[in-house]
N, CA and C atoms as an extended XYZ file, in Angstrom:
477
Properties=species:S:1:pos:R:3:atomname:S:1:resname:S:1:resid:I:1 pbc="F F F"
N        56.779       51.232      -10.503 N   UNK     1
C        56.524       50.500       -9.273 CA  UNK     1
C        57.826       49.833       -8.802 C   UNK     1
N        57.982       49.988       -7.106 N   UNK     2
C        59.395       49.493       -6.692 CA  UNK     2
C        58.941       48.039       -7.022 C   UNK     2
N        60.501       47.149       -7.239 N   UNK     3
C        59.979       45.432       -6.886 CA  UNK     3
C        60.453       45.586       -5.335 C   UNK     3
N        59.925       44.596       -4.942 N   UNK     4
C        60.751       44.075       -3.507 CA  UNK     4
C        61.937       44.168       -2.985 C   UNK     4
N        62.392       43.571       -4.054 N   UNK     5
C        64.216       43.569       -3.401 CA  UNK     5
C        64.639       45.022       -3.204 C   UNK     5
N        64.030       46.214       -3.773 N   UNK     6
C        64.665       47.341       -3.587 CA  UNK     6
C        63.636       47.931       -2.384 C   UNK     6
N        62.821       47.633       -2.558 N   UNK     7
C        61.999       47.800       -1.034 CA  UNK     7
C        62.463       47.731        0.469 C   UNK     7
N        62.847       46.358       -0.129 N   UNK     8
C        63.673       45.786        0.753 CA  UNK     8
C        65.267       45.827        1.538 C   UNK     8
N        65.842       46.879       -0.079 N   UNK     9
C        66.771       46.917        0.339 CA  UNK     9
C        66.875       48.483        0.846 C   UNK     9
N        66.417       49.101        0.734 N   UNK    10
C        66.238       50.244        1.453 CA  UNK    10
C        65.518       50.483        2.757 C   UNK    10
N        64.460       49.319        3.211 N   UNK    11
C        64.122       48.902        4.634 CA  UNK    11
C        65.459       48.602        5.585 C   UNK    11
N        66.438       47.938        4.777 N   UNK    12
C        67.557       47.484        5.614 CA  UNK    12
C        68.424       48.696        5.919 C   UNK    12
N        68.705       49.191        4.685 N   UNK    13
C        69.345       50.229        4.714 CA  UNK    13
C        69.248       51.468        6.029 C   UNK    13
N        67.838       51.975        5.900 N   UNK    14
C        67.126       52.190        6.858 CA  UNK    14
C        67.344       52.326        8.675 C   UNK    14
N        67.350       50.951        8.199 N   UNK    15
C        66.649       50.377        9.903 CA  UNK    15
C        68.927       50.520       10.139 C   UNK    15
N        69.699       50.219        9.112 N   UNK    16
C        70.901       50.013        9.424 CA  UNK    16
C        71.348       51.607        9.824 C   UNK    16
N        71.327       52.504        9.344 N   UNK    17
C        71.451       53.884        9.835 CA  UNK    17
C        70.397       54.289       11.031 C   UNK    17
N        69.610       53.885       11.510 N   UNK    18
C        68.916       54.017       12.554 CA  UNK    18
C        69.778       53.756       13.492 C   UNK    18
N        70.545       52.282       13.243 N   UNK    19
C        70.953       51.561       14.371 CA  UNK    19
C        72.560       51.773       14.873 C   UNK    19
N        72.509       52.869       14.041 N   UNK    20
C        74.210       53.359       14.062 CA  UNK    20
C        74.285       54.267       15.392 C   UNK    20
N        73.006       54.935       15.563 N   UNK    21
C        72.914       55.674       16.694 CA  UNK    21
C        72.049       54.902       18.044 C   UNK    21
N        71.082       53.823       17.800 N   UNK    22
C        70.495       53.019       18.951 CA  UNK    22
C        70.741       51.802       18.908 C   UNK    22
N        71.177       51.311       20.161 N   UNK    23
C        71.813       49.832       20.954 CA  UNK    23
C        70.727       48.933       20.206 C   UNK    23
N        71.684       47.597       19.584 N   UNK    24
C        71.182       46.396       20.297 CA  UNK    24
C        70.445       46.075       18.610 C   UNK    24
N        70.795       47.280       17.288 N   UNK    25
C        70.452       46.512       16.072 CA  UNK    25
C        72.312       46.947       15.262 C   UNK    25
N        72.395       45.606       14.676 N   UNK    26
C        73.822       45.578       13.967 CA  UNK    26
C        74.085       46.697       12.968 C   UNK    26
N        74.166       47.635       13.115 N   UNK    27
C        73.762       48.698       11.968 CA  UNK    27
C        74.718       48.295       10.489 C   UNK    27
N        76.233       48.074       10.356 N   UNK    28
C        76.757       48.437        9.579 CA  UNK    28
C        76.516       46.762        8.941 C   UNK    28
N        76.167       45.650        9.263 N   UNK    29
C        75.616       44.646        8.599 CA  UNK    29
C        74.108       44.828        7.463 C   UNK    29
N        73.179       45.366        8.536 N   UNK    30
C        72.493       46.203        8.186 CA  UNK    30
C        72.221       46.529        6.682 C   UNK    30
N        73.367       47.878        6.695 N   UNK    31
C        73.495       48.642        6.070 CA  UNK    31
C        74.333       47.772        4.524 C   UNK    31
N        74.947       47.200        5.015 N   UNK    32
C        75.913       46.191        3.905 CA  UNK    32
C        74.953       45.238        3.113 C   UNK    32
N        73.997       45.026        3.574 N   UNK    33
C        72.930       43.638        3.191 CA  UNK    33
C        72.037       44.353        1.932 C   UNK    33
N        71.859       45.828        2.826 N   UNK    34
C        70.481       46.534        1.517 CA  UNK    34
C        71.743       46.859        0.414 C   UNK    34
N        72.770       47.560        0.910 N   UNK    35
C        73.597       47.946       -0.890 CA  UNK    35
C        73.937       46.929       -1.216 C   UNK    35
N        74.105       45.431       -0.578 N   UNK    36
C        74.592       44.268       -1.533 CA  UNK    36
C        72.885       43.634       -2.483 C   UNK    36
N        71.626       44.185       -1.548 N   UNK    37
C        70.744       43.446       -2.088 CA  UNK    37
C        70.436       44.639       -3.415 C   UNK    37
N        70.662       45.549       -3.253 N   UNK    38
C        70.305       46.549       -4.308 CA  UNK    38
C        71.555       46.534       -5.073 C   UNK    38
N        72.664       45.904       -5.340 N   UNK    39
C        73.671       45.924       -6.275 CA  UNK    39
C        73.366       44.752       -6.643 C   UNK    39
N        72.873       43.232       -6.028 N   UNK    40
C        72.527       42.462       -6.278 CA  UNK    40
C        71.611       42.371       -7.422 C   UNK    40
N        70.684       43.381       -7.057 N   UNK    41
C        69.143       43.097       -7.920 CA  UNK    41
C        69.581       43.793       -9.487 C   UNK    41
N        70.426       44.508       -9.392 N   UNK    42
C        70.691       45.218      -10.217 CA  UNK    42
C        71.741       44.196      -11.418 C   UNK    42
N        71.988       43.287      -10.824 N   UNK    43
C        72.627       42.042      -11.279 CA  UNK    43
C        74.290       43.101      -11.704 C   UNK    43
N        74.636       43.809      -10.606 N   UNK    44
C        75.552       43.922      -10.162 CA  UNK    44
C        76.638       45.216      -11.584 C   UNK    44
N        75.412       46.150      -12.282 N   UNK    45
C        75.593       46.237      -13.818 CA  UNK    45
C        76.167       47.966      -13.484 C   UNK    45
N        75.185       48.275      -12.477 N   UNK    46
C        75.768       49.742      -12.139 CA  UNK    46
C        76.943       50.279      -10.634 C   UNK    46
N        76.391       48.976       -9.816 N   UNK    47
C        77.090       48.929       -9.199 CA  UNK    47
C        78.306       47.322       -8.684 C   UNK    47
N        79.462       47.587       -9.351 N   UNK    48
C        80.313       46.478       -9.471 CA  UNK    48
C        80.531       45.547       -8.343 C   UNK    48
N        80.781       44.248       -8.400 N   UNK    49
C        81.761       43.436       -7.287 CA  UNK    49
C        82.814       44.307       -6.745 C   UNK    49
N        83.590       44.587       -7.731 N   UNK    50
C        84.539       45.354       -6.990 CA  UNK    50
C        84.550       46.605       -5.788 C   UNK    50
N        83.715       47.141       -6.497 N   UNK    51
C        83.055       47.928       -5.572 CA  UNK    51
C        82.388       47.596       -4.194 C   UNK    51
N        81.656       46.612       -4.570 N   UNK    52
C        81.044       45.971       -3.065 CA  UNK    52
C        81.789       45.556       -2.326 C   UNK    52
N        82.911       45.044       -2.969 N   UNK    53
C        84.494       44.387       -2.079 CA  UNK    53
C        84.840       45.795       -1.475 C   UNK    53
N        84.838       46.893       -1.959 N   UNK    54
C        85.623       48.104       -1.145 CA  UNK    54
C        84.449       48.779       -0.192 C   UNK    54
N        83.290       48.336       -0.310 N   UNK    55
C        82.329       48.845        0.613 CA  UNK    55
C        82.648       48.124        1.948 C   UNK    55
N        82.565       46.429        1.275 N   UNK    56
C        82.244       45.226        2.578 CA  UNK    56
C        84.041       45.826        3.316 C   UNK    56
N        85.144       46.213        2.834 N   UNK    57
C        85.980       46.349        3.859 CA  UNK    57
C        86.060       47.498        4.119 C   UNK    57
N        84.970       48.929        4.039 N   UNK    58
C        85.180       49.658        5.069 CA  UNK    58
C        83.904       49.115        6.149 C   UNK    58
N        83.118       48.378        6.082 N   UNK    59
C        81.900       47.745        6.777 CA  UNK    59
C        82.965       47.165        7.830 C   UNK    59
N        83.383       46.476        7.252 N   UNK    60
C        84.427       45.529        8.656 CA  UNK    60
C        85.478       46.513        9.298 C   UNK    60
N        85.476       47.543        9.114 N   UNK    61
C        86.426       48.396        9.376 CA  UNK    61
C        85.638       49.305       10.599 C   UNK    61
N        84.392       49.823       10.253 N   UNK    62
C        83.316       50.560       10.752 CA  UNK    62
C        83.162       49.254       12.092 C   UNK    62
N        82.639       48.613       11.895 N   UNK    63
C        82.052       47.050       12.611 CA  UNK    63
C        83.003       46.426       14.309 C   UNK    63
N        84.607       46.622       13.446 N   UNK    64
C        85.206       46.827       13.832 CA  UNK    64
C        85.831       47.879       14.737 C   UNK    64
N        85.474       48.925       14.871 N   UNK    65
C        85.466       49.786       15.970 CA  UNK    65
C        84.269       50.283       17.311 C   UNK    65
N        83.330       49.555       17.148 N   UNK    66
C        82.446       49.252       17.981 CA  UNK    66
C        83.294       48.495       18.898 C   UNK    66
N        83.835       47.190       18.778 N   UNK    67
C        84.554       46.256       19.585 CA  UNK    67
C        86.372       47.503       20.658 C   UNK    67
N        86.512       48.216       19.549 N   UNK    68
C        87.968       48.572       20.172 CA  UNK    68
C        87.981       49.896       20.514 C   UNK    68
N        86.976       50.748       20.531 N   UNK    69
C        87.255       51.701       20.754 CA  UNK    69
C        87.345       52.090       22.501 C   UNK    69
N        85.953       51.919       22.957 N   UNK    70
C        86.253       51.938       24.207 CA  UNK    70
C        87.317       51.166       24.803 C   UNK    70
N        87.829       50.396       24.723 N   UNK    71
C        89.294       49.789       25.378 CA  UNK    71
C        90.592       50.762       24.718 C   UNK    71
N        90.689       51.177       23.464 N   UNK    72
C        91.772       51.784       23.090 CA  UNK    72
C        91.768       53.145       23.815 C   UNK    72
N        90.032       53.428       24.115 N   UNK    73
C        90.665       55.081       24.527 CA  UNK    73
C        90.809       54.942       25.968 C   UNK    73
N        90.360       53.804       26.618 N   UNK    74
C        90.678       53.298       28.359 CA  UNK    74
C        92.227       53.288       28.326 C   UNK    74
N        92.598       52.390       27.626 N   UNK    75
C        94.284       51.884       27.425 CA  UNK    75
C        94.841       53.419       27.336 C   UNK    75
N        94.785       54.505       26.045 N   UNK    76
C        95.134       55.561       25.689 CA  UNK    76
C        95.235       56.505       27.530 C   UNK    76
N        94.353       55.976       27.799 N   UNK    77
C        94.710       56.683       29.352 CA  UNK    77
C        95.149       56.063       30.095 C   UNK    77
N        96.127       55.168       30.214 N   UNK    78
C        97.136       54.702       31.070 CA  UNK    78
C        96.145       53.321       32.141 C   UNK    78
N        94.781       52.816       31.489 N   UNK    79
C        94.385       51.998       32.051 CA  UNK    79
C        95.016       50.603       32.241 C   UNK    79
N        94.683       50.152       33.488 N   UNK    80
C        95.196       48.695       33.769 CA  UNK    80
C        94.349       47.805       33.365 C   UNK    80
N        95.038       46.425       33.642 N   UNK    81
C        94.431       45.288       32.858 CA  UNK    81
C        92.917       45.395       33.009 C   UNK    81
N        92.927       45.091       34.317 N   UNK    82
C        91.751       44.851       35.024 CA  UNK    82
C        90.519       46.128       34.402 C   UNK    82
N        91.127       47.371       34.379 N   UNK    83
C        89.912       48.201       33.612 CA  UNK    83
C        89.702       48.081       32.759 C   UNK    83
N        90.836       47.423       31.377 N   UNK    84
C        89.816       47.003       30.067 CA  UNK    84
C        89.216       46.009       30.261 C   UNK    84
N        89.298       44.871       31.081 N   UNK    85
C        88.145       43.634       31.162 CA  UNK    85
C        86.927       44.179       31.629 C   UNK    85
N        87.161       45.165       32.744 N   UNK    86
C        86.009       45.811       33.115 CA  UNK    86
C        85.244       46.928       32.210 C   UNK    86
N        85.797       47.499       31.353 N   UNK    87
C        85.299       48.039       30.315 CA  UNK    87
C        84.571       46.813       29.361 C   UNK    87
N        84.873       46.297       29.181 N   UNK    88
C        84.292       45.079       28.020 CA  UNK    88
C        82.935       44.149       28.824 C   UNK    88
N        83.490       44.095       30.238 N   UNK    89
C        82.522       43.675       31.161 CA  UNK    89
C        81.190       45.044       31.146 C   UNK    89
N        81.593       45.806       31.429 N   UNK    90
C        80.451       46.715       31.141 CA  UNK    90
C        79.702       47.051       30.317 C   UNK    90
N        80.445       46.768       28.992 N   UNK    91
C        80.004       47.224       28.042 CA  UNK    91
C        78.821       46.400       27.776 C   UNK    91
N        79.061       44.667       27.960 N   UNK    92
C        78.138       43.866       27.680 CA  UNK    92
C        77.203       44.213       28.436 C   UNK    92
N        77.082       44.219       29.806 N   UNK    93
C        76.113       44.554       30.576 CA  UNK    93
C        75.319       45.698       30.554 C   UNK    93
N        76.050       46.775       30.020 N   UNK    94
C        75.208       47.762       29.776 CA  UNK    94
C        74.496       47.662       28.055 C   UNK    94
N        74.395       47.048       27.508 N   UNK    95
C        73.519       46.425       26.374 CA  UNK    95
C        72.152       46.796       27.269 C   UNK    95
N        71.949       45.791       28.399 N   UNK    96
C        70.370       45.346       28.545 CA  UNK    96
C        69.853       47.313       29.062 C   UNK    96
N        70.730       48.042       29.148 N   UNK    97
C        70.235       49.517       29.668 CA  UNK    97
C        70.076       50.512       28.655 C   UNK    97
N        70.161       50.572       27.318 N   UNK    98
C        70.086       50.824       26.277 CA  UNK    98
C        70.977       51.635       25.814 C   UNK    98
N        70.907       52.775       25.807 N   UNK    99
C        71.813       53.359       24.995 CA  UNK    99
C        73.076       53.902       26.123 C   UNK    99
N        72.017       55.015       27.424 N   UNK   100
C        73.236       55.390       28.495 CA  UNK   100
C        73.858       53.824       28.991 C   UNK   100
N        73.663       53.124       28.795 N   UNK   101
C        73.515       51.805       29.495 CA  UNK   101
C        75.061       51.601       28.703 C   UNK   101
N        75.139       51.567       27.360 N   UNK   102
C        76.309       51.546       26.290 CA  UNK   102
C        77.396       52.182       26.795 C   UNK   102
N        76.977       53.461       27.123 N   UNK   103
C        78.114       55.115       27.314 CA  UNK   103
C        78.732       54.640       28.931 C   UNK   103
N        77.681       54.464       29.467 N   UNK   104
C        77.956       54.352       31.132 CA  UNK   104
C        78.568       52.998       31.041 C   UNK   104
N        78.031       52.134       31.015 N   UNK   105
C        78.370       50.619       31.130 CA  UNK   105
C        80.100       50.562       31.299 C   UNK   105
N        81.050       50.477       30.195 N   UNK   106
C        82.309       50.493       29.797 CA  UNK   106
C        82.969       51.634       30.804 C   UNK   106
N        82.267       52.640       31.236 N   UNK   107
C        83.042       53.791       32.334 CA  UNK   107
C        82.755       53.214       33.652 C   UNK   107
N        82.032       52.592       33.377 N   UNK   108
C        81.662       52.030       34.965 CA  UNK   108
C        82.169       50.811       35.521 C   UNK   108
N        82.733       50.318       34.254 N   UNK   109
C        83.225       49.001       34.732 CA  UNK   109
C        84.927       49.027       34.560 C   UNK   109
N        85.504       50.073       33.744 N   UNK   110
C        86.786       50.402       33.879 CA  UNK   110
C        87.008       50.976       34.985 C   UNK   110
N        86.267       51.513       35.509 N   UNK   111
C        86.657       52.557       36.928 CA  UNK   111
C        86.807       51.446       38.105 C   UNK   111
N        85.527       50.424       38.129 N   UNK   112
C        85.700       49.460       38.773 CA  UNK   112
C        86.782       48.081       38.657 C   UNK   112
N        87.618       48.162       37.838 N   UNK   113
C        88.559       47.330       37.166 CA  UNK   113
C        89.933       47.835       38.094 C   UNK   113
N        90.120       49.285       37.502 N   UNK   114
C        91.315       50.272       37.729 CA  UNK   114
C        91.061       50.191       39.545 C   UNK   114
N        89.841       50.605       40.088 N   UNK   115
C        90.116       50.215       41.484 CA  UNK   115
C        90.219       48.844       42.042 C   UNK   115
N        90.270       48.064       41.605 N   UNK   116
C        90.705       46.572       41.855 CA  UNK   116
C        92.281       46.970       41.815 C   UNK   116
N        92.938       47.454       40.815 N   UNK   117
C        93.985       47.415       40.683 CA  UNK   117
C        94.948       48.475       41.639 C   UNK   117
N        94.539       49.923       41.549 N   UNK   118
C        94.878       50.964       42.109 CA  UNK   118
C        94.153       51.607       42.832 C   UNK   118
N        94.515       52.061       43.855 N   UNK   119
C        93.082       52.768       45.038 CA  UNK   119
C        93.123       54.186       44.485 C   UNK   119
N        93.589       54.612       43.392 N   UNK   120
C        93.715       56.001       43.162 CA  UNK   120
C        92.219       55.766       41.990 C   UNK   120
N        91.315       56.982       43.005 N   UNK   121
C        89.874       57.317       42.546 CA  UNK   121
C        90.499       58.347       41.265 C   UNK   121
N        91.235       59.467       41.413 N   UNK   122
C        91.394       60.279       40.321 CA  UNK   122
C        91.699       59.727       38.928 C   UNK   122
N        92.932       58.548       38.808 N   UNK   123
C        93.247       58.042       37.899 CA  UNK   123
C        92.127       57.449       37.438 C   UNK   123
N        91.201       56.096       37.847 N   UNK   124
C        90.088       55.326       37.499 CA  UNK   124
C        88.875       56.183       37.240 C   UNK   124
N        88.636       57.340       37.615 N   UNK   125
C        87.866       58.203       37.152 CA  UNK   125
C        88.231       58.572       35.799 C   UNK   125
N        89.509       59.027       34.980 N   UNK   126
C        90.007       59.501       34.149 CA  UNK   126
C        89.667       58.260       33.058 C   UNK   126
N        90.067       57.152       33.633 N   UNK   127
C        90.067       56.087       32.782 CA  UNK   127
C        88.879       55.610       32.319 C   UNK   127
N        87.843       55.819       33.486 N   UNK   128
C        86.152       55.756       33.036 CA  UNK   128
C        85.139       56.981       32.369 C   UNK   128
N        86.017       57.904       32.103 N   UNK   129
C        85.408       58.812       31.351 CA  UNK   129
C        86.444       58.715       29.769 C   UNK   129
N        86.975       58.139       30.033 N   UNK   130
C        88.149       58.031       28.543 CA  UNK   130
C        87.267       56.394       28.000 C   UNK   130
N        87.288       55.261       28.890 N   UNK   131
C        86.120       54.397       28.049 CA  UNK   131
C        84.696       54.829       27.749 C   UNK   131
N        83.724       55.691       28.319 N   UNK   132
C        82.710       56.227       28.012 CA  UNK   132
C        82.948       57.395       26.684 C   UNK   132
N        83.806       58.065       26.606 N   UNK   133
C        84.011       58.857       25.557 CA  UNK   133
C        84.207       57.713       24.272 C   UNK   133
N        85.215       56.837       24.650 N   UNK   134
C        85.014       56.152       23.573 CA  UNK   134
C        83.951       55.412       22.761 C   UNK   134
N        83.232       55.003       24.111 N   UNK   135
C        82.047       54.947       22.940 CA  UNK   135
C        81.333       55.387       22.033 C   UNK   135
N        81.410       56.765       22.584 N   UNK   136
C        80.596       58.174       21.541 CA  UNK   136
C        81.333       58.329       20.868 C   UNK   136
N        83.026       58.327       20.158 N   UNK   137
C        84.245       58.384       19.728 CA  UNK   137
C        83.262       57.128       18.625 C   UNK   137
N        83.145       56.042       18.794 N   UNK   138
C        83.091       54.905       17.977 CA  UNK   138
C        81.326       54.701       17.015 C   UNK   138
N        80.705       55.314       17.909 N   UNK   139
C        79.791       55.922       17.163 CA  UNK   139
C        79.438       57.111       16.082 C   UNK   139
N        80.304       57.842       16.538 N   UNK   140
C        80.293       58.921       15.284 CA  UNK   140
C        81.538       58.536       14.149 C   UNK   140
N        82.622       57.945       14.554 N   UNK   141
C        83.195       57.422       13.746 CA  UNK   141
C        82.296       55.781       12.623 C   UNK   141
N        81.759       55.412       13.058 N   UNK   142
C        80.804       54.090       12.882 CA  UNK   142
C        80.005       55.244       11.900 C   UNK   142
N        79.202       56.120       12.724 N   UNK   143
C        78.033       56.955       11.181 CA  UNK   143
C        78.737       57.081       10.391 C   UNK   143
N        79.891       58.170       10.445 N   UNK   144
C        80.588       58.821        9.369 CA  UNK   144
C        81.148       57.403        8.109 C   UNK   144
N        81.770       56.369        8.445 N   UNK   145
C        81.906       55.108        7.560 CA  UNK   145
C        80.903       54.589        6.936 C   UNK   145
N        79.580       54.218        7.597 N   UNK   146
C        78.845       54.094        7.097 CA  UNK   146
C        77.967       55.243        6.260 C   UNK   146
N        78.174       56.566        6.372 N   UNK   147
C        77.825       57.394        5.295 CA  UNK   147
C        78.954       57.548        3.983 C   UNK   147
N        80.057       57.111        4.168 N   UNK   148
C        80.914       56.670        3.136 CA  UNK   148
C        80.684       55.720        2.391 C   UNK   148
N        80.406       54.534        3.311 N   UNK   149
C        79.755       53.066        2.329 CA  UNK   149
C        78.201       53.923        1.630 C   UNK   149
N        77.809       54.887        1.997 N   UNK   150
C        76.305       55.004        1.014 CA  UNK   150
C        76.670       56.041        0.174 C   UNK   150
N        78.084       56.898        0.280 N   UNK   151
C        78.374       57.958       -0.666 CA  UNK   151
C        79.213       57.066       -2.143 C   UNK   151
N        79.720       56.127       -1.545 N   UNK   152
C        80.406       55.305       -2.811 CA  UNK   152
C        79.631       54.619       -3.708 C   UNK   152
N        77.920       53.773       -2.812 N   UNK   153
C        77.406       53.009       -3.486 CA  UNK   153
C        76.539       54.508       -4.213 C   UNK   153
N        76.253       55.588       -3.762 N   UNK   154
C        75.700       56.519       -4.667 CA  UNK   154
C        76.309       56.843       -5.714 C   UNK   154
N        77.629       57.452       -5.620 N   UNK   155
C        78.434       57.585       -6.757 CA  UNK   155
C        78.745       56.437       -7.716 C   UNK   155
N        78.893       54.992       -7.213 N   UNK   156
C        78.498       54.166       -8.579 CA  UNK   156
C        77.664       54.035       -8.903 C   UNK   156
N        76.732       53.954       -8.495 N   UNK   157
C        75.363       53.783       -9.021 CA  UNK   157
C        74.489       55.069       -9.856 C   UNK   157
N        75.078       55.994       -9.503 N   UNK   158
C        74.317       57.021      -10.680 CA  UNK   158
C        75.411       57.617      -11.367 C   UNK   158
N        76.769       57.372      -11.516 N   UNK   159
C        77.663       57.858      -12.569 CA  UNK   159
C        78.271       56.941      -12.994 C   UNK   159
């Protein structure tokens, strides 16, 4: 019979890989809480501190590219100021639209940034499909880390 805490920590786990692909749940916290509560419960015997230290910093690493990607790949295309605020402006706003709301949001608000700045539609177009890519860029990069944080806590934990 499971106890709780591993119930539990595989509910998190769970719901944290769910949320790697849908808006608006913290996935890679998530995901960090069930392998710390299941290394926890385990009173830490199969799977080490040390180890959890090299999980929790690819977590902040993963966590961390949610915030920069869409601006790095706006910037990466020759965006102006004004389109990464407007990328970041979008991005928040497109939260309440769910997921296209995420993708679109940051392209829609860099494009609208870049034309504040430059009347050239071709360039601010370029720049709002380079912040929208990034988001999908930061999401599959975000799964793939977080299937690393569950390939490491597998490999300590059963060898």
């Amino acid at each position: 019979m499971m106890e709780w805490q591993t119930i539990l920590a595989l509910v998190l786990v769970a719901i944290g890989i769910i949320g790697s692909v849908l808006p608006l749940l913290p996935c890679v916290p998530l995901v960090f809480a069930g392998l710390l509560l299941a290394a926890w419960h385990g009173d830490f015997a199969k799977v080490s501190i040390l180890t959890m230290v090299i999980i929790a910093a690819i977590g902040v690493l993963a966590w961390s590219v949610d915030f920069f990607a869409s601006i790095a790949t706006a910037k990466k295309a020759g965006a102006s100021k004004n389109a990464l605020i407007g990328a970041g402006i979008g991005a928040v706003l497109g939260i309440f639209a769910g997921l296209p709301g995420l993708i679109l949001g940051p392209a829609i608000g860099a494009v609208i940034g870049e034309l504040t700045t430059h009347s050239n539609k071709t360039k601010a177009t370029i720049v709002g499909v380079a912040a929208g890519l990034g988001f999908v860029l930061a999401m599959v990069i975000k799964l793939v880390l977080i299937l690393v944080m569950l390939a490491i806590f597998g490999y300590a934990y059963y060898y």
